[in-house]
N, C-alpha and C positions, 0 to 999 in steps of 0.2 A: 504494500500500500504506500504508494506518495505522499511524503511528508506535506499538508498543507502549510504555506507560508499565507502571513497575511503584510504583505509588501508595504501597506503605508505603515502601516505598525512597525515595521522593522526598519522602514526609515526615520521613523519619529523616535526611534531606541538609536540607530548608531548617529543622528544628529544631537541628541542631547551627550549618549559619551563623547560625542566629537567637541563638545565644548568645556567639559573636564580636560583633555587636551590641548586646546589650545588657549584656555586659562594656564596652563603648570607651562607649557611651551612656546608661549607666542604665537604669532603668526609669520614672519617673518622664519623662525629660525625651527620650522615642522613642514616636513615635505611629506608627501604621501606614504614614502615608505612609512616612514615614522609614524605617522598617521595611523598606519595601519595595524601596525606593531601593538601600536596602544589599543587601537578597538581590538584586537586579538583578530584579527578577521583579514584575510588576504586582500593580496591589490584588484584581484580580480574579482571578488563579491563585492567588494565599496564601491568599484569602478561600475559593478551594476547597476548601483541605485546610487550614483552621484559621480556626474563625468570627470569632475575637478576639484580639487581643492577649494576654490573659490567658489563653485558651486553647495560643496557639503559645509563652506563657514556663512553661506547664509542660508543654510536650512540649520547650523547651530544656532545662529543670532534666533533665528524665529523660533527655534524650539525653547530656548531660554528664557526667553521672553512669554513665550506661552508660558512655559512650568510657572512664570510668576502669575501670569493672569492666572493661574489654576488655583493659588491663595489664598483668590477672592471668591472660590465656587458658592460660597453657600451666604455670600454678603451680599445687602442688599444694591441694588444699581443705585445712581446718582437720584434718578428720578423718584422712586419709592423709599428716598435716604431718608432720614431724619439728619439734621444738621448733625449732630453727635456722630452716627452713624458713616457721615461720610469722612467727616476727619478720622474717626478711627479707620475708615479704606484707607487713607491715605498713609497713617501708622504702618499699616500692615503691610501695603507697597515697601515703603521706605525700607521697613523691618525685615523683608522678602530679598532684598538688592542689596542689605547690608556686609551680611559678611562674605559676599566675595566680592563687594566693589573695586576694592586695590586690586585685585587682580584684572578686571574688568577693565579697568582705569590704564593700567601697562598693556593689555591687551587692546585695547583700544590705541593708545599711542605708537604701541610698534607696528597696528596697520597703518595709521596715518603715516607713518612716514614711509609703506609700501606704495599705498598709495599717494600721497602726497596731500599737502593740506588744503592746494586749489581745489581738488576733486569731492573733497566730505562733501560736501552739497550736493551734489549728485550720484554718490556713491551708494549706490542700492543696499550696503548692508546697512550701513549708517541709518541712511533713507528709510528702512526697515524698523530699524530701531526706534529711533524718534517717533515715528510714526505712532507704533506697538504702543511706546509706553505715552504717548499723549494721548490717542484714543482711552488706554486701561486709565487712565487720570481722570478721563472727561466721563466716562461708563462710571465708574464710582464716586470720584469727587464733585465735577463741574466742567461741565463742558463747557460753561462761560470762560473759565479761568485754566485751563487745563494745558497750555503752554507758559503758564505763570506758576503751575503749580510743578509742572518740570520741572523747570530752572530752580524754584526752590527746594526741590527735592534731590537733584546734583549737586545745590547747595550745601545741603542740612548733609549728605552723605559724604563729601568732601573735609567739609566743618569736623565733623565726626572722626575723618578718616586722620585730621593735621591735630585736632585734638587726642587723639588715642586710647580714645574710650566712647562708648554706648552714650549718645543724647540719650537723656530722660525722657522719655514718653509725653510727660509733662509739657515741656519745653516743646516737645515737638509740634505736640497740639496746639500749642499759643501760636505757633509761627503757620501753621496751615487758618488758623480761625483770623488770624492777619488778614489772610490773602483774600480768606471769604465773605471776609466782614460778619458779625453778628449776627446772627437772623432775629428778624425784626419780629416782636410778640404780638 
């Protein structure tokens, strides 16, 4: 009997290990072989279900990205929020991105300088990313504010990452109920 494979599924498995990879290794300094090495899996089954390198680091970017939208399976949307409700999404983003941001952050910089930093603006992983996480911003927090609430959520993750320790939760939420103003009784 033939083993049934279920194909999107096992590219959604070697795209999320593909970015355990290239968090520990870069982008820059991980070729395929290498690549390969680490999913345990040969050049020639990766090469089935992803022609390129560059191809399987933006089905990482998006599976990553999805695992974090997945954080928020059971929260309620922006729309059905209660104020409370969507600063705590926005905690739980924050909280979701935190501890591999530095990684993320050199992973990020040593594509930039693959691709070069004229290109980010057009650069489909990039372009991807931004995307991913303004939409999951605007779906739970505010879709009015939800490229405001990015910026301060690279913020608040940066802050954290030059301070070297865990913002407060506390704090965190002052600085999102900033952005959204009070809601009005």
């Amino acid at each position: 009997m033939p083993k049934i494979v279920d194909h999107d599924k096992k590219r959604e498995e070697i795209a999320l290990k593909a970015t355990e990879v290239f968090l520990e290794y870069g982008y820059k300094n991980v070729g395929m072989r290498q690549l390969c090495e680490q999913l345990g899996m040969s050049k020639s089954a990766v090469y089935y279900y992803y022609k390129s390198k560059d191809e399987l680091f933006r089905a990482a970017t998006e599976a990553i990205v999805n695992f974090d939208a997945g954080a928020l399976a059971h929260q309620p949307l922006a729309a059905d929020a209660s104020f409370e409700q969507r600063v705590e999404n926005f905690v739980l983003i924050l909280q979701q991105v935190a501890p591999r941001y530095f990684q993320e952050m050199q992973l990020v910089s040593d594509y930039i300088q693959v691709i070069g930093s004229e290109n980010v603006a057009d650069d489909p992983c990039m372009v991807l990313a931004n995307q991913k996480y303004t939409v999951m911003l605007a779906n739970y927090v505010s879709a009015d504010h939800s490229r405001e609430l990015y910026t301060l959520m690279l913020g608040l993750l940066s802050h954290q990452l030059m301070m070297g320790k865990e913002l407060d939760k506390e704090y965190v939420s002052a600085q999102v109920k900033r952005y959204l103003g009070e809601p009005h009784q």
